[in-house]
Every structure is written in structure tokens, then in C-alpha cells.
LUMLUMDREN-2810 file (N, C-alpha, C; in Angstrom, 1 decimal):
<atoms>
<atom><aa>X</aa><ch>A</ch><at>N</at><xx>-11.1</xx><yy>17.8</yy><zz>22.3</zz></atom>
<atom><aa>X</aa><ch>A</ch><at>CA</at><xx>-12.2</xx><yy>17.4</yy><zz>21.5</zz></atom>
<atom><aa>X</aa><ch>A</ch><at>C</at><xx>-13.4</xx><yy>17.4</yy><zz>22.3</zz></atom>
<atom><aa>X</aa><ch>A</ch><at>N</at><xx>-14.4</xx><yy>18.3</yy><zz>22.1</zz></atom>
<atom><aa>X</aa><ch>A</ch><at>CA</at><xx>-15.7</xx><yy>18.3</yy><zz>22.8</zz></atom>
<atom><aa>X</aa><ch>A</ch><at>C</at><xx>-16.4</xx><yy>16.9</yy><zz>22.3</zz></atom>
<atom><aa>X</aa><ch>A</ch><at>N</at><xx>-17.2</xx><yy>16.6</yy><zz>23.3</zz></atom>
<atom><aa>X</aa><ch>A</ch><at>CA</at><xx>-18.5</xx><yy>15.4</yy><zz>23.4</zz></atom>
<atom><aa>X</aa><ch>A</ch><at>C</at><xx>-19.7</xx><yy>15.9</yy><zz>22.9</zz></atom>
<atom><aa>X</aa><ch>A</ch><at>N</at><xx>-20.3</xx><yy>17.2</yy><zz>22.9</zz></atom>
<atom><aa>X</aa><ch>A</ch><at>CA</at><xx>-20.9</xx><yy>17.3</yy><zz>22.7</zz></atom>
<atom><aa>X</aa><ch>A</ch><at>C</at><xx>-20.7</xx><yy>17.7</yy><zz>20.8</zz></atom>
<atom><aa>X</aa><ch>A</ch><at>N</at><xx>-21.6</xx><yy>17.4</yy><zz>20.4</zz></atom>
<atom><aa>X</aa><ch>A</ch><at>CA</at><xx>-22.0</xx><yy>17.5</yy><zz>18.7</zz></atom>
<atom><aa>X</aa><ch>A</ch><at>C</at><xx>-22.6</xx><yy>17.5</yy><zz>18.0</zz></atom>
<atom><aa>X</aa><ch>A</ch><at>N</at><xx>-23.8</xx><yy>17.6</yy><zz>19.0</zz></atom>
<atom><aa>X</aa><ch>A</ch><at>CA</at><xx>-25.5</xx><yy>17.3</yy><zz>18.7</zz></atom>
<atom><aa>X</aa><ch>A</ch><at>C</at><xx>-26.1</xx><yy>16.5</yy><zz>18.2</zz></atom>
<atom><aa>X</aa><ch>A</ch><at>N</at><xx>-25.4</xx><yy>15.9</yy><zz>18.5</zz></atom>
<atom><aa>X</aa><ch>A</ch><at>CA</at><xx>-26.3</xx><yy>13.7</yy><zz>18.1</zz></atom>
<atom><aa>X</aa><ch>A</ch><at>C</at><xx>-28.0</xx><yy>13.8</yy><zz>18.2</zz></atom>
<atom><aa>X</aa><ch>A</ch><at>N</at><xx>-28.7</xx><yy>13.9</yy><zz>17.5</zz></atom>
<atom><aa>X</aa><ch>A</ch><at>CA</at><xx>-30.1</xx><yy>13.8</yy><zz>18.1</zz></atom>
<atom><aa>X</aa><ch>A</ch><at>C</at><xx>-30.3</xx><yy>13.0</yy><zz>18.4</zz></atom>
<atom><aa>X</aa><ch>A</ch><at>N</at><xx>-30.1</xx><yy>11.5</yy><zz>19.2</zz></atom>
<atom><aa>X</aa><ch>A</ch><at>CA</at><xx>-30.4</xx><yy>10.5</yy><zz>19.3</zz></atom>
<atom><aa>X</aa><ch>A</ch><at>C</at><xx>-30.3</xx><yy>9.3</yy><zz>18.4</zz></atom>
<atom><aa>X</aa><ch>A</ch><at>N</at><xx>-30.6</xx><yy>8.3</yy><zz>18.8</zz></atom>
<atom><aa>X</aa><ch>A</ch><at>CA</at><xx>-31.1</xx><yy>7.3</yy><zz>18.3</zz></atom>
<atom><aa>X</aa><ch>A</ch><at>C</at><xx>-32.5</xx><yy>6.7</yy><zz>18.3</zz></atom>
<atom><aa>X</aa><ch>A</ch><at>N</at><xx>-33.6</xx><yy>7.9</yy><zz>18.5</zz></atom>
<atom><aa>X</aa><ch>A</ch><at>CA</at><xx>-34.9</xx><yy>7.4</yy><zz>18.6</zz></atom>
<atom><aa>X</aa><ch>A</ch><at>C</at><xx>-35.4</xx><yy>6.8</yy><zz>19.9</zz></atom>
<atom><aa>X</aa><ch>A</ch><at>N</at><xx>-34.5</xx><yy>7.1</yy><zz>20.9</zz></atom>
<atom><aa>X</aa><ch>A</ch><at>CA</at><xx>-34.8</xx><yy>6.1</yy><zz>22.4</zz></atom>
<atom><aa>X</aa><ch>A</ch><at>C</at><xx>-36.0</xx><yy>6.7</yy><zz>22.8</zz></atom>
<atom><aa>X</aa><ch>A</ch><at>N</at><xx>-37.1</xx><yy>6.4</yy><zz>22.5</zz></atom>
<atom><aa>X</aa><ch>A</ch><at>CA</at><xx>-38.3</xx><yy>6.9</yy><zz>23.0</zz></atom>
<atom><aa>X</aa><ch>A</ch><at>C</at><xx>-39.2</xx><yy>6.3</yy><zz>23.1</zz></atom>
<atom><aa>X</aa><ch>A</ch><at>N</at><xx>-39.7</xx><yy>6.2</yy><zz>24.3</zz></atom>
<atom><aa>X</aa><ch>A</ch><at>CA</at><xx>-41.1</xx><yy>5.4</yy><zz>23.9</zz></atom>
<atom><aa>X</aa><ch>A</ch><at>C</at><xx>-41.7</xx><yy>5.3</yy><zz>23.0</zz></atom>
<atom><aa>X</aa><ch>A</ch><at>N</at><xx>-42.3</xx><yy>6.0</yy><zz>21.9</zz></atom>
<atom><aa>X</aa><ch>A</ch><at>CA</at><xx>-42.8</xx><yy>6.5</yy><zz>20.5</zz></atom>
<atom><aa>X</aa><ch>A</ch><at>C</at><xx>-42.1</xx><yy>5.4</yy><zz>19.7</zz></atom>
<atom><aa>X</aa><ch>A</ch><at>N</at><xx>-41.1</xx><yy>6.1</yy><zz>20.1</zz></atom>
<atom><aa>X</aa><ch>A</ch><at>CA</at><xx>-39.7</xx><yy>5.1</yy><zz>18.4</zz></atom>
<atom><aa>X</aa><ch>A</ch><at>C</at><xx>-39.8</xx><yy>3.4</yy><zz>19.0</zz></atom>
<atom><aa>X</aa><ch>A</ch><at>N</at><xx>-39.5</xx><yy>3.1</yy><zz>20.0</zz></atom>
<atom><aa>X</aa><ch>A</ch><at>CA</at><xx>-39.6</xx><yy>1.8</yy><zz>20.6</zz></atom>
<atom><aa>X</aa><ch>A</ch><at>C</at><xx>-41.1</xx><yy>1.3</yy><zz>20.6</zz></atom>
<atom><aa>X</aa><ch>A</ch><at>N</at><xx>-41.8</xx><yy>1.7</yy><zz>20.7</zz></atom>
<atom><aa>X</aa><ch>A</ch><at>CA</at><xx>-43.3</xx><yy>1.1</yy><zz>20.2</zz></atom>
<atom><aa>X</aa><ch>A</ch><at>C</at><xx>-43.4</xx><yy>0.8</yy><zz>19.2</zz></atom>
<atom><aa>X</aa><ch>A</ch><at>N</at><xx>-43.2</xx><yy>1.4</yy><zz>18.5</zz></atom>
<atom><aa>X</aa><ch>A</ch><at>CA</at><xx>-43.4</xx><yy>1.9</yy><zz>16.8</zz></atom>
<atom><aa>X</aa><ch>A</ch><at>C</at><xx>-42.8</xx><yy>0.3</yy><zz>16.1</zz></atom>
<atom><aa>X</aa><ch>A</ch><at>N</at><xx>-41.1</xx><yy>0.3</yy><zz>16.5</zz></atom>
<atom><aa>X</aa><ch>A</ch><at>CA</at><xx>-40.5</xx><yy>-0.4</yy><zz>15.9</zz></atom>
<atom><aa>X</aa><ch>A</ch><at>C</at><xx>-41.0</xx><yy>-2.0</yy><zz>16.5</zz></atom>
<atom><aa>X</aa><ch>A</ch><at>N</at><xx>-41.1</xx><yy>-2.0</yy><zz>18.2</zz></atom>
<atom><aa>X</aa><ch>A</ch><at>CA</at><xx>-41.9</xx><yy>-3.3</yy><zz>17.8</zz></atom>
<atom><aa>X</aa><ch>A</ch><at>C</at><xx>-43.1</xx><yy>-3.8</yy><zz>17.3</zz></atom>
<atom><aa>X</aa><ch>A</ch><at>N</at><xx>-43.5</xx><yy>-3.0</yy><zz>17.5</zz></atom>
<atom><aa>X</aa><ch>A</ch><at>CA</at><xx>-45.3</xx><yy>-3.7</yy><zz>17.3</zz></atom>
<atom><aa>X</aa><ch>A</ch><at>C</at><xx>-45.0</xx><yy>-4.2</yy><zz>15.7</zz></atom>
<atom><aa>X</aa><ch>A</ch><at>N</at><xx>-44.0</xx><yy>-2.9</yy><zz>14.6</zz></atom>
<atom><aa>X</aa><ch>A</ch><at>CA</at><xx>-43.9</xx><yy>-3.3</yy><zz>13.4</zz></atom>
<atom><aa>X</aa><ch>A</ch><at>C</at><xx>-42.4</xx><yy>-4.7</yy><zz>13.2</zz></atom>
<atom><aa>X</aa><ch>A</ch><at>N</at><xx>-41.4</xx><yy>-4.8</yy><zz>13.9</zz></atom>
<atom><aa>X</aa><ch>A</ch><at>CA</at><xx>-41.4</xx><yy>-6.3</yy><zz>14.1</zz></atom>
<atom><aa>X</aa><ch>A</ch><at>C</at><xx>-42.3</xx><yy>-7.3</yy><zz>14.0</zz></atom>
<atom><aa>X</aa><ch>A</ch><at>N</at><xx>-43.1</xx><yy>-7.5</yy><zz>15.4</zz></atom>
<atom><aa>X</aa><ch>A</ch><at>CA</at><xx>-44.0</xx><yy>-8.5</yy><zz>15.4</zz></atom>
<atom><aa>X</aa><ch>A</ch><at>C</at><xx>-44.4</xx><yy>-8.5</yy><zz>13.8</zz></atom>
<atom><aa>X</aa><ch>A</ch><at>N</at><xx>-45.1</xx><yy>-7.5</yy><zz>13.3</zz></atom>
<atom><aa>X</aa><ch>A</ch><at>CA</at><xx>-45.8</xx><yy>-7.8</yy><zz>12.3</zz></atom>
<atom><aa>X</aa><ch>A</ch><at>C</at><xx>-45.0</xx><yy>-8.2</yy><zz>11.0</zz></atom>
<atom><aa>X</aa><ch>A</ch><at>N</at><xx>-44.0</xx><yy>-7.6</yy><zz>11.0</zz></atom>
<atom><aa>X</aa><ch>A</ch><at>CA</at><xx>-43.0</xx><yy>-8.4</yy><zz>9.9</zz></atom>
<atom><aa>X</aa><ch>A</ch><at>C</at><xx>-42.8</xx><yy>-9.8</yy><zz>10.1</zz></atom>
<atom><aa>X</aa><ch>A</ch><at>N</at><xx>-42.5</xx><yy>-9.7</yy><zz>11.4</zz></atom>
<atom><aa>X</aa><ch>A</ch><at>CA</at><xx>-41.9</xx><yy>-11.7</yy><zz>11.7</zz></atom>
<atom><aa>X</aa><ch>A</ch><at>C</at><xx>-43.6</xx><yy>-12.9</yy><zz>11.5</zz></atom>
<atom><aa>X</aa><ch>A</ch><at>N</at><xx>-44.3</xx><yy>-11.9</yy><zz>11.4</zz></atom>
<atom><aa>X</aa><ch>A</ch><at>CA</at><xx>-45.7</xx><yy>-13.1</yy><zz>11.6</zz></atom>
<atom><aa>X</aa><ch>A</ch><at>C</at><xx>-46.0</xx><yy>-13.0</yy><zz>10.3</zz></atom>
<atom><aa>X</aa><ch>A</ch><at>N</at><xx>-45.7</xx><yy>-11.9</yy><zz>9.8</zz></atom>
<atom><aa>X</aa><ch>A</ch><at>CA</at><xx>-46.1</xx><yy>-11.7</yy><zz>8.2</zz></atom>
<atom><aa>X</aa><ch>A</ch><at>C</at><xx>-44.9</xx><yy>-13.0</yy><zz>7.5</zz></atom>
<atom><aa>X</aa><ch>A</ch><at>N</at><xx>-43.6</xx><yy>-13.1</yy><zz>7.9</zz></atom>
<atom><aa>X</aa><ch>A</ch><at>CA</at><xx>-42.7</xx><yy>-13.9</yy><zz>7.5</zz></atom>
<atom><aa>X</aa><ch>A</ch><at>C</at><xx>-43.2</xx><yy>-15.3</yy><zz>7.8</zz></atom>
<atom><aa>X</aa><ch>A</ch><at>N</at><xx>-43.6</xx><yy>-15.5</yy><zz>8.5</zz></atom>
<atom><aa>X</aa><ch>A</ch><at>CA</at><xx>-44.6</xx><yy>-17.0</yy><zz>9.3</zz></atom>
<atom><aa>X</aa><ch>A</ch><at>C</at><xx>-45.2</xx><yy>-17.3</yy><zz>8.3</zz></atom>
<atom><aa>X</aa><ch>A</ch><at>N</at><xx>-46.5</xx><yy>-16.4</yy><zz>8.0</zz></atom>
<atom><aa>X</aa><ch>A</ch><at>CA</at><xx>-47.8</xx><yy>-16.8</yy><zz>6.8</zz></atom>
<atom><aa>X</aa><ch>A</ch><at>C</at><xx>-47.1</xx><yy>-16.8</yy><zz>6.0</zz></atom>
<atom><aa>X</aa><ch>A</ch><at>N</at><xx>-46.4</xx><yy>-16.2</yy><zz>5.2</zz></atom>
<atom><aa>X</aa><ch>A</ch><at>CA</at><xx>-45.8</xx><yy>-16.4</yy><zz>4.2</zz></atom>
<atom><aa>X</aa><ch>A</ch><at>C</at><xx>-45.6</xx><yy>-17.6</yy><zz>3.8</zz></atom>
<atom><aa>X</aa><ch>A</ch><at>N</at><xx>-45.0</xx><yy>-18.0</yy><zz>4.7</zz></atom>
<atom><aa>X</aa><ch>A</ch><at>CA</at><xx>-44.1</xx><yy>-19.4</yy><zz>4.9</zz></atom>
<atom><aa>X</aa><ch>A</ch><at>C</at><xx>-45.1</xx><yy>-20.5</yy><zz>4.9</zz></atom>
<atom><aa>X</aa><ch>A</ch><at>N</at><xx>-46.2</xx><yy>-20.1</yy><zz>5.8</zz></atom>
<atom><aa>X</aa><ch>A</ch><at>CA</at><xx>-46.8</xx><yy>-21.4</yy><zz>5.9</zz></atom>
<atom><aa>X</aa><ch>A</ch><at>C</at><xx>-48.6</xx><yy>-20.9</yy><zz>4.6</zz></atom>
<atom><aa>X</aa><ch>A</ch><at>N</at><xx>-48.2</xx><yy>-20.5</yy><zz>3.5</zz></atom>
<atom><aa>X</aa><ch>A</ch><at>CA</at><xx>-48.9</xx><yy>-19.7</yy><zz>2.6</zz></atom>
<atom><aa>X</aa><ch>A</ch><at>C</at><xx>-50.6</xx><yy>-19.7</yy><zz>2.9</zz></atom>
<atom><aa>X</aa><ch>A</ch><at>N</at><xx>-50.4</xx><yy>-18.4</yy><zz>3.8</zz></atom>
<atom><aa>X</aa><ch>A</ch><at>CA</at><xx>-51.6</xx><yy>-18.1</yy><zz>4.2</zz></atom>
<atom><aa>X</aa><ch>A</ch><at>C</at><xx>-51.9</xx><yy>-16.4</yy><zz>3.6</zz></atom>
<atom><aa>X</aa><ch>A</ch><at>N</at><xx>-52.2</xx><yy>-16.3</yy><zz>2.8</zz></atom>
<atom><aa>X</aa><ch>A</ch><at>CA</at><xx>-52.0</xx><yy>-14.7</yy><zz>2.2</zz></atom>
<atom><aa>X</aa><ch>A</ch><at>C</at><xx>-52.8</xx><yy>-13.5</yy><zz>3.0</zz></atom>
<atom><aa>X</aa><ch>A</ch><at>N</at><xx>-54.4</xx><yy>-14.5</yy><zz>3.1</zz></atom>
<atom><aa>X</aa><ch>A</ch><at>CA</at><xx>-54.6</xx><yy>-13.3</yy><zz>3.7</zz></atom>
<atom><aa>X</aa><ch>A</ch><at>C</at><xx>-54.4</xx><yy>-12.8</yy><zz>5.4</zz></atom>
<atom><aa>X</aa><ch>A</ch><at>N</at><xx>-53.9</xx><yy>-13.5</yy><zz>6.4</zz></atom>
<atom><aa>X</aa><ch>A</ch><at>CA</at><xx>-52.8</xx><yy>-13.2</yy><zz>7.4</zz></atom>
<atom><aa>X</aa><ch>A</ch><at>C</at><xx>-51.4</xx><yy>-12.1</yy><zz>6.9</zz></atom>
<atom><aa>X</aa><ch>A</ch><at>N</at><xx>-51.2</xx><yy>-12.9</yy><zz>5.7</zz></atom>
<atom><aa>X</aa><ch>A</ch><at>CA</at><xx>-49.7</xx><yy>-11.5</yy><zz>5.5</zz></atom>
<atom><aa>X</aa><ch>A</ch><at>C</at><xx>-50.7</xx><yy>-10.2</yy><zz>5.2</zz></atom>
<atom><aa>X</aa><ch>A</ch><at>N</at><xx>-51.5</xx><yy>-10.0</yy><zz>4.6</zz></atom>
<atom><aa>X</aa><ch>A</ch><at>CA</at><xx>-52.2</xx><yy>-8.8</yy><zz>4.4</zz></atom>
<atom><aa>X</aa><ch>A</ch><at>C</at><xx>-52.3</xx><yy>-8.2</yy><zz>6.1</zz></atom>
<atom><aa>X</aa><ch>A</ch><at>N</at><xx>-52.9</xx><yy>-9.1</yy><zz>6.7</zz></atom>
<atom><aa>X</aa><ch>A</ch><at>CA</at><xx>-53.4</xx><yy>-8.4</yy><zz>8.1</zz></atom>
<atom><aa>X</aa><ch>A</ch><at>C</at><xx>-52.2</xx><yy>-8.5</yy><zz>9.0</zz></atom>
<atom><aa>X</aa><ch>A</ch><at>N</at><xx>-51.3</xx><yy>-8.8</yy><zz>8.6</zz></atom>
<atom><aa>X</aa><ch>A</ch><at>CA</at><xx>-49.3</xx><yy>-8.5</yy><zz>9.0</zz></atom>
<atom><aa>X</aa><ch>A</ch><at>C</at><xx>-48.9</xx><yy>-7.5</yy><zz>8.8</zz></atom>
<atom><aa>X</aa><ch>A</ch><at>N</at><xx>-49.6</xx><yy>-7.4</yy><zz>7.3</zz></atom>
<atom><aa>X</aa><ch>A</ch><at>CA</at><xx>-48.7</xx><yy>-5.7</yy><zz>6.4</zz></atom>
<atom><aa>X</aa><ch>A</ch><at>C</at><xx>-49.8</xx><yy>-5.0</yy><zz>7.3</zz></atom>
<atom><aa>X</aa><ch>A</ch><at>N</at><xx>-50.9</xx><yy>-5.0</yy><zz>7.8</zz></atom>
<atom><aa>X</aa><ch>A</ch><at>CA</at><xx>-51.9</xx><yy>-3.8</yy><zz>8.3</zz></atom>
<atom><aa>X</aa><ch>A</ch><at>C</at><xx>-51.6</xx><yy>-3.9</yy><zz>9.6</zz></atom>
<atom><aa>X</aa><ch>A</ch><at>N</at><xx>-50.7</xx><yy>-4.5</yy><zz>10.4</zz></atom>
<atom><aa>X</aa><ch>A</ch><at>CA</at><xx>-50.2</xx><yy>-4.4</yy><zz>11.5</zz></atom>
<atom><aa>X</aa><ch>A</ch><at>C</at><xx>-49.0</xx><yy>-3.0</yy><zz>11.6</zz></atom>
<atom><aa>X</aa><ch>A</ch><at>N</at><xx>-48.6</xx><yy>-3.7</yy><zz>10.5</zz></atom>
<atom><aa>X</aa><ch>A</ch><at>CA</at><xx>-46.7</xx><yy>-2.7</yy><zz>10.0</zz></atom>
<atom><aa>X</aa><ch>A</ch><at>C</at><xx>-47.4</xx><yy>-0.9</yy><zz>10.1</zz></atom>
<atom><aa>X</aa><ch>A</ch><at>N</at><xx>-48.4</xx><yy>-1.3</yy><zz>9.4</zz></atom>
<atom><aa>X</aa><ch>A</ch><at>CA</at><xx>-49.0</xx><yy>-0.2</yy><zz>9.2</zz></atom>
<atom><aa>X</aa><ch>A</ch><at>C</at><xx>-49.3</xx><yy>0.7</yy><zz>10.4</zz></atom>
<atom><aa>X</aa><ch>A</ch><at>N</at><xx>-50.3</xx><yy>0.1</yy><zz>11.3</zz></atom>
<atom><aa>X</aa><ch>A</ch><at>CA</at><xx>-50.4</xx><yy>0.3</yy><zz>12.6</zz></atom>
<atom><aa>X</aa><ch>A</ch><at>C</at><xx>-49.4</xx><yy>0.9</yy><zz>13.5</zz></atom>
<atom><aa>X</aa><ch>A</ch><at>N</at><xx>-48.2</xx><yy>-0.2</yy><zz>13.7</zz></atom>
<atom><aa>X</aa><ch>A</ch><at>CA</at><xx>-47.3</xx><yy>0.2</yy><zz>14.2</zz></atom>
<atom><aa>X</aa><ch>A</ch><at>C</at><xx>-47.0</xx><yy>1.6</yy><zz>13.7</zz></atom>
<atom><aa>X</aa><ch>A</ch><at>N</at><xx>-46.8</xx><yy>2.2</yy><zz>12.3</zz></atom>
<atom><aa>X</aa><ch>A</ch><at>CA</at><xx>-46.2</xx><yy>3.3</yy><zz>12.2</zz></atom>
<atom><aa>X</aa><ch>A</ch><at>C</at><xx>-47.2</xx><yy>4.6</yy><zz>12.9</zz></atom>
<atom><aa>X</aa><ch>A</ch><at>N</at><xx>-48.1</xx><yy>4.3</yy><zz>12.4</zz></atom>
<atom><aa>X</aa><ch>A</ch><at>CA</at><xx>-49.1</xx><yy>5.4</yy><zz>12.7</zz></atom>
<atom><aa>X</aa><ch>A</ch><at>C</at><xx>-49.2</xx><yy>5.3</yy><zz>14.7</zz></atom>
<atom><aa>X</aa><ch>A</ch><at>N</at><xx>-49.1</xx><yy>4.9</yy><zz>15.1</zz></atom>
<atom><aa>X</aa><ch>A</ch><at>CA</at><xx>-48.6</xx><yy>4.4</yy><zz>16.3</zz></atom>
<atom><aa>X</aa><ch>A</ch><at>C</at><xx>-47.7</xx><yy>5.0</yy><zz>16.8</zz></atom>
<atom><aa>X</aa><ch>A</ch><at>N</at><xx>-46.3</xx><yy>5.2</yy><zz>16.0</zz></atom>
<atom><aa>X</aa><ch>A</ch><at>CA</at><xx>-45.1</xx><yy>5.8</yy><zz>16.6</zz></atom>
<atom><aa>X</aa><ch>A</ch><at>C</at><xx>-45.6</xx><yy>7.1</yy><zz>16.3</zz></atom>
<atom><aa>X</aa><ch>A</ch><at>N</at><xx>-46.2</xx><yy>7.3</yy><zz>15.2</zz></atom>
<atom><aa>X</aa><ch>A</ch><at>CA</at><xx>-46.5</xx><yy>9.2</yy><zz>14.8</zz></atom>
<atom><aa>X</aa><ch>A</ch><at>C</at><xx>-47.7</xx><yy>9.8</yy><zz>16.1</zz></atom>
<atom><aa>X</aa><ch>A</ch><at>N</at><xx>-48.7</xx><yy>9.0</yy><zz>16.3</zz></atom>
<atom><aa>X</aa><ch>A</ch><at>CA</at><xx>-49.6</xx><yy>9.2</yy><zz>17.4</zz></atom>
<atom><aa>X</aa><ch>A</ch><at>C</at><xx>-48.9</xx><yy>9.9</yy><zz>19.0</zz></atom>
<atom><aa>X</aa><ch>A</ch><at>N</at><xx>-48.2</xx><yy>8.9</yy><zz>19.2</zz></atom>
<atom><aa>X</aa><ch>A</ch><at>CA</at><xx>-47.3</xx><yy>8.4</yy><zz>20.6</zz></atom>
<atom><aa>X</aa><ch>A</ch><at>C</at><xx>-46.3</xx><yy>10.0</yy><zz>20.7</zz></atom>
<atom><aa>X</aa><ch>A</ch><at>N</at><xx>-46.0</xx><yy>10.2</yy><zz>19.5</zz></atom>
<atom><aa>X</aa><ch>A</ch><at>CA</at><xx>-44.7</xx><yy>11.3</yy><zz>19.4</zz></atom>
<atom><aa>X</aa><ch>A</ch><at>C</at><xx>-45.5</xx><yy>12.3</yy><zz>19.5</zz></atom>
<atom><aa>X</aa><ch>A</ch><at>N</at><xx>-46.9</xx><yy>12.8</yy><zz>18.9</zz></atom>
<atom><aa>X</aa><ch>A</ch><at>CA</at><xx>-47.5</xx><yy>13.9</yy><zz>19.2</zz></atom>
<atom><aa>X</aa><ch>A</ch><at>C</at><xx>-48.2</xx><yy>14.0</yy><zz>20.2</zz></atom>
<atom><aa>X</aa><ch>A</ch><at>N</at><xx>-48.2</xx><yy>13.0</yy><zz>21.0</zz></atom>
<atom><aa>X</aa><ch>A</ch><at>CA</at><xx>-48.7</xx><yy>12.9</yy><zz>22.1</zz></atom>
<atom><aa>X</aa><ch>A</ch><at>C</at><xx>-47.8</xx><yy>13.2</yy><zz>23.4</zz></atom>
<atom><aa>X</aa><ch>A</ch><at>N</at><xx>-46.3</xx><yy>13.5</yy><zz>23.1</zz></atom>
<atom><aa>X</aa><ch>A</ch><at>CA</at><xx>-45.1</xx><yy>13.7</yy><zz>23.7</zz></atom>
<atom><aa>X</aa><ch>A</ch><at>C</at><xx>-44.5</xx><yy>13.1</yy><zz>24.2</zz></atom>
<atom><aa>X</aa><ch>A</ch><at>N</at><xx>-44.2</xx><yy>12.0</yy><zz>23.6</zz></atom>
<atom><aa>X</aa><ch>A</ch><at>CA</at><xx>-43.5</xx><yy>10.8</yy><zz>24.2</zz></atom>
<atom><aa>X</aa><ch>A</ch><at>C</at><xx>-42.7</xx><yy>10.6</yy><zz>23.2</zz></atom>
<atom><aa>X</aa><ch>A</ch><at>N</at><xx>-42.3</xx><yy>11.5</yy><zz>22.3</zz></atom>
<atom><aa>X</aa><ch>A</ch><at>CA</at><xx>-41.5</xx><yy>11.5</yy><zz>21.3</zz></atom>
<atom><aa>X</aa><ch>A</ch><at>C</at><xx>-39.9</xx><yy>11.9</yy><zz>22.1</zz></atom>
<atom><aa>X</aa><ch>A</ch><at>N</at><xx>-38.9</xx><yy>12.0</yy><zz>21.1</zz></atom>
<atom><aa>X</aa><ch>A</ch><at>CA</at><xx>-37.6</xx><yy>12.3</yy><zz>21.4</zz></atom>
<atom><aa>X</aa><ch>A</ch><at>C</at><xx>-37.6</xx><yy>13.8</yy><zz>22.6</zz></atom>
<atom><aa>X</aa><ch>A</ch><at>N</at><xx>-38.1</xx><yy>14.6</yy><zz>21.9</zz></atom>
<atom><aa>X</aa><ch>A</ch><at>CA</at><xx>-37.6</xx><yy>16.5</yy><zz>22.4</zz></atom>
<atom><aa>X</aa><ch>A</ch><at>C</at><xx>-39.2</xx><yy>16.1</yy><zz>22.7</zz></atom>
<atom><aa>X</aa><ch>A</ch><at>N</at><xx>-40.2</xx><yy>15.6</yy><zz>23.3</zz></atom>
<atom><aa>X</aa><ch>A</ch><at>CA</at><xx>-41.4</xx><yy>15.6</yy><zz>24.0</zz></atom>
<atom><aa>X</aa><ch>A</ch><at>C</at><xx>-41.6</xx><yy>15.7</yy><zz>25.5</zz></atom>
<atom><aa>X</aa><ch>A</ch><at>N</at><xx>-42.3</xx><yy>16.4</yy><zz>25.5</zz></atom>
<atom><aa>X</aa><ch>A</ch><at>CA</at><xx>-42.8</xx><yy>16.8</yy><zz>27.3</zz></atom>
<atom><aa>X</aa><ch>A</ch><at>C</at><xx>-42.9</xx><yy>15.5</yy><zz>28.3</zz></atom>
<atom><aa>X</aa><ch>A</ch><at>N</at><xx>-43.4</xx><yy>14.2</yy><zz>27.6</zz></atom>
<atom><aa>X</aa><ch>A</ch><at>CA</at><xx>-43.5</xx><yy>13.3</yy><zz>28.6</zz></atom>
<atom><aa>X</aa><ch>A</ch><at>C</at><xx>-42.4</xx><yy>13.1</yy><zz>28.5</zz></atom>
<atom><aa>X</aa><ch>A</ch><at>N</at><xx>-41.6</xx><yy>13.2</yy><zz>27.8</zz></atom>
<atom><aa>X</aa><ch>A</ch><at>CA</at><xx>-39.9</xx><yy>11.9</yy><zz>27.8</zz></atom>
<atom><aa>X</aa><ch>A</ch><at>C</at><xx>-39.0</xx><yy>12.8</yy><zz>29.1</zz></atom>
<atom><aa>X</aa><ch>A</ch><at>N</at><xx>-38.3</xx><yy>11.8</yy><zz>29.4</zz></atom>
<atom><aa>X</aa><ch>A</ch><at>CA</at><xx>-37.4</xx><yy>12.0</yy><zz>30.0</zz></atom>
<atom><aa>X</aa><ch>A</ch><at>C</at><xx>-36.0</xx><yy>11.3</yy><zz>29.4</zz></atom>
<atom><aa>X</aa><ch>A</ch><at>N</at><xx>-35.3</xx><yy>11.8</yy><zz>29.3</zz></atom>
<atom><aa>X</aa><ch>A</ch><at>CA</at><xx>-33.9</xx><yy>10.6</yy><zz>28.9</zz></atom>
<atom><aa>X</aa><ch>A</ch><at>C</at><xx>-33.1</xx><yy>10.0</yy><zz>29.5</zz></atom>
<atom><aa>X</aa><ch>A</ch><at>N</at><xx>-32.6</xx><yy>9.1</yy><zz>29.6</zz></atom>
<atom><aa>X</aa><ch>A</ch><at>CA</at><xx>-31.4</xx><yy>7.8</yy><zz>29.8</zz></atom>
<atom><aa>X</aa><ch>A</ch><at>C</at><xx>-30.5</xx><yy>8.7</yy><zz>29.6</zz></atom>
<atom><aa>X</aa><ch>A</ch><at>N</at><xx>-29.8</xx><yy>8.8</yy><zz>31.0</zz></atom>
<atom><aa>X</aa><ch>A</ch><at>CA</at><xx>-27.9</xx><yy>9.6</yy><zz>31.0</zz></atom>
<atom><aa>X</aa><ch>A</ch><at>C</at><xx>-27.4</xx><yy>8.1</yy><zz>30.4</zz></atom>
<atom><aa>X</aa><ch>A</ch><at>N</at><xx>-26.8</xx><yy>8.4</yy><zz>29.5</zz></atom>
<atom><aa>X</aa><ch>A</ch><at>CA</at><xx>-25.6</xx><yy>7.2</yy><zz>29.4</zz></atom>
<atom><aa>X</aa><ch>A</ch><at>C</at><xx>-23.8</xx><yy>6.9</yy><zz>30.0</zz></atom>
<atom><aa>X</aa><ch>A</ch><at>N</at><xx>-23.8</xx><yy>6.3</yy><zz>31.0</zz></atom>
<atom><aa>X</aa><ch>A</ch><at>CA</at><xx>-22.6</xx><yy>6.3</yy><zz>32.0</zz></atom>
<atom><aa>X</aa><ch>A</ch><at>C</at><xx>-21.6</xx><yy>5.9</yy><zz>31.3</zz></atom>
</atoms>
């Protein structure tokens, strides 16, 4: 049984790992205001989420994406 199978990854990229936290943060702070009902903080939560994505799409055309020129990849032992 070959290993190889062409898994594209799981997004380990600087790109995908920026992306996903910065949009964390803004979900978990947006979940905060919520809570403590501050609406317009969740708005500027959701424009964080937002951020973040446009962030990962920036970061990836900038080659720091998966199959990008700046990345290099993690052997997994």
C-alpha cells in the first residue's frame, strides 16, 4: 500500500493559520459582546471575521499559501 495519495494538505500555511486565527479571535470577542450585549462591538467582530478572510486570500497570493514560493513545509516524522 503506497503513502503517497495526494493529500493536499491540511492548510498548514502561514496564509491558512493567520486567516483562521485572527478569524477566532474575532468570533470569540464577538461571542463576549454578545454576551455582555454590546451590538455594535459584535458588528466590529463580524468586520474582523471578515478581515481575517481577506487576510488569508492576500497572504496566499502573496505565496505563503500551500503550493506557494515563500512556503516551505513541515516533514512529518
Amino acid at each position: 500500500m503506497s503513502t503517497q495519495h495526494g493529500d493536499p494538505g491540511h492548510g498548514e500555511s502561514p496564509a491558512a493559520w493567520t486567516a483562521v486565527v485572527v478569524m477566532l479571535l474575532g468570533i470569540a470577542a464577538g461571542a463576549v459582546f454578545f454576551f455582555l450585549d454590546m451590538p455594535v462591538m459584535v458588528f466590529v467582530c463580524a468586520g474582523v471575521v471578515v478581515v481575517g478572510i481577506l487576510l488569508g486570500f492576500i497572504l496566499s497570493k502573496a505565496g505563503y499559501g500551500v503550493n506557494g514560493p515563500k512556503f516551505t513545509p513541515k516533514t512529518h516524522d
